[in-house]
N, C-alpha and C positions, 0 to 999 in steps of 0.2 A: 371418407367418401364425399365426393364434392356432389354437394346438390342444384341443378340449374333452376335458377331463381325466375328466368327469362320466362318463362312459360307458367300457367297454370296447370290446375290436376286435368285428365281428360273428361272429368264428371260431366263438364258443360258440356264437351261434345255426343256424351251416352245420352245425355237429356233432350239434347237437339236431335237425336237420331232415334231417340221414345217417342218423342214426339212425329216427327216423320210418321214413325209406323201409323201411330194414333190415328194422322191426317189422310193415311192412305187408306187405312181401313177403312176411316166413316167416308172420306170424300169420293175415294178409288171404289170400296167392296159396297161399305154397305149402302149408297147410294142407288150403284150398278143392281144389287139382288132386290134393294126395296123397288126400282122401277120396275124391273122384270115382272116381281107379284104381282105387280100392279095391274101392267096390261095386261098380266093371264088372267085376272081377276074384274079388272073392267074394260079390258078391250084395248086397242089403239089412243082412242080419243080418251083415254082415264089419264094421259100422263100429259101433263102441263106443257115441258118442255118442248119447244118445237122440233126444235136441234134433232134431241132423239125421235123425235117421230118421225121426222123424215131422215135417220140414219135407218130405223129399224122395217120401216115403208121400203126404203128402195135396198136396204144390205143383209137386212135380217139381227137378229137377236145375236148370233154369234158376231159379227162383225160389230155389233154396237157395246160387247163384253170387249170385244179385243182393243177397239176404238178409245173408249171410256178410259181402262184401264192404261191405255198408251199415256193418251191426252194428262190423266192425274201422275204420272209420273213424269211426264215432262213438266208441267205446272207448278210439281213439287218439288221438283228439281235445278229449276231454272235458278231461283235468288242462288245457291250455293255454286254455281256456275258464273255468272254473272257480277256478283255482287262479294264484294273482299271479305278477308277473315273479320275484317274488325267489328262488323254491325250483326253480331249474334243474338242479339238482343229483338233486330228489328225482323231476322229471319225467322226467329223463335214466332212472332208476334202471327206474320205472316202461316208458319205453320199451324198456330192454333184457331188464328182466323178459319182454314181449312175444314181442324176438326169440329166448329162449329158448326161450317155451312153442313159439309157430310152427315153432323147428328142432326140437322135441320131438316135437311132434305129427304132422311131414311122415315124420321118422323112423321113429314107429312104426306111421304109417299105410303105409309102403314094407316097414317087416318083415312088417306084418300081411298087405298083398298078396302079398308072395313067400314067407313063410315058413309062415303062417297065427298064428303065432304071435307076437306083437309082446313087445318086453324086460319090458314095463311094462304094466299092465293101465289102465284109461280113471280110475280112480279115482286110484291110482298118480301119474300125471300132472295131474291137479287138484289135487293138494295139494302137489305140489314146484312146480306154476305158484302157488299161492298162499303157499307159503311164500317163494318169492322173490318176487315181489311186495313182501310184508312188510319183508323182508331188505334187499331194495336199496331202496326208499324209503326205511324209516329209514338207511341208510345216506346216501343221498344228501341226505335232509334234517337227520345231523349236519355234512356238511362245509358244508351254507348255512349253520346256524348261525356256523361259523366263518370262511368264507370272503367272506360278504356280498358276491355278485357283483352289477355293475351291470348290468345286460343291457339293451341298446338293443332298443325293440320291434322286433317281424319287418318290422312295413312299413317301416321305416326303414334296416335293413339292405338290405331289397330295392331300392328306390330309390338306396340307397348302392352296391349292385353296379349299379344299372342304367347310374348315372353315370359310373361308373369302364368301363364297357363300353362306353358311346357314345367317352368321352372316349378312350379307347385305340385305337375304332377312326376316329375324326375323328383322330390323330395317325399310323395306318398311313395315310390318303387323303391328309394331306397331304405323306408324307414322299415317295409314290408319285407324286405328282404334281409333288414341285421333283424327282425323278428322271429323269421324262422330261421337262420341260421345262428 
């Protein structure tokens, strides 16, 4: 059996797509649920954000769950759209930039509801999510430079687990079946 040398395992891709979730839970969910508490806890003016205040002012609460949630998935979705297979490294970077801001932002929107007072002011926290951003992109777009990974596209790895899933579980059916027979 010939093995293609051309490509790597898909593990990088399972790790970029761990990560994905990671960034959408802190950035997409648990941002979205930490504000919510917030202003049912201190009102309107308890959440930093302008953006949201005036989506939730003139759209309401549902519209700014549905909003949120659009916006971090386009957000997170953009560099893999955009941007070639080769720089994994700098999308990775970008990803974790994310699940920072998201454990940041759930953070201080929990201080702000129980303390009133959060560590970090709304300004404070734009600029450490934008300097990492910076930071871990070029970071991760020096190790592409040097590491020039091959990355097998996503549909390919999927299919490639789908098969190894069917084929594991056609090899549990039939071990199950020379058992009882």
């Amino acid at each position: 059996m010939k093995i293609d040398n051309q490509y790597n395992s898909c593990w990088y891709n399972k790790l970029q797509f761990v990560l994905f979730l990671l960034a959408f839970f802190a950035f997409g969910i648990g941002d979205t649920i930490s504000s919510i508490n917030l202003i049912e806890q201190k009102g309107i003016m308890g959440e930093g954000n302008l953006i949201v205040r005036y989506i939730i002012l003139n759209y309401g609460i549902s519209k700014f769950i549905t909003i949120k949630i659009c916006v971090s998935l386009l957000i997170l979705f953009l560099p893999f759209v955009l941007i070639d297979k080769t720089v994994y490294w700098m999308i990775s970077g970008y990803l974790i930039s994310f699940i920072f801001a998201g454990t940041l932002g759930t953070v201080l929107n929990i201080q702000a509801a129980k303390n009133g007072v959060p560590s970090l002011s709304p300004e404070q926290a734009i600029v450490i999510f934008i300097i990492s951003v910076l930071i871990l992109t070029n970071i991760g777009d020096e190790i592409d430079k040097r590491v020039h990974l091959k990355i097998r596209p996503y549909f390919d790895c999927f299919l490639k687990d789908i098969a190894i899933f069917i084929s594991h579980n056609d090899k549990n059916v039939s071990n199950e079946h020379e058992k009882n027979n």
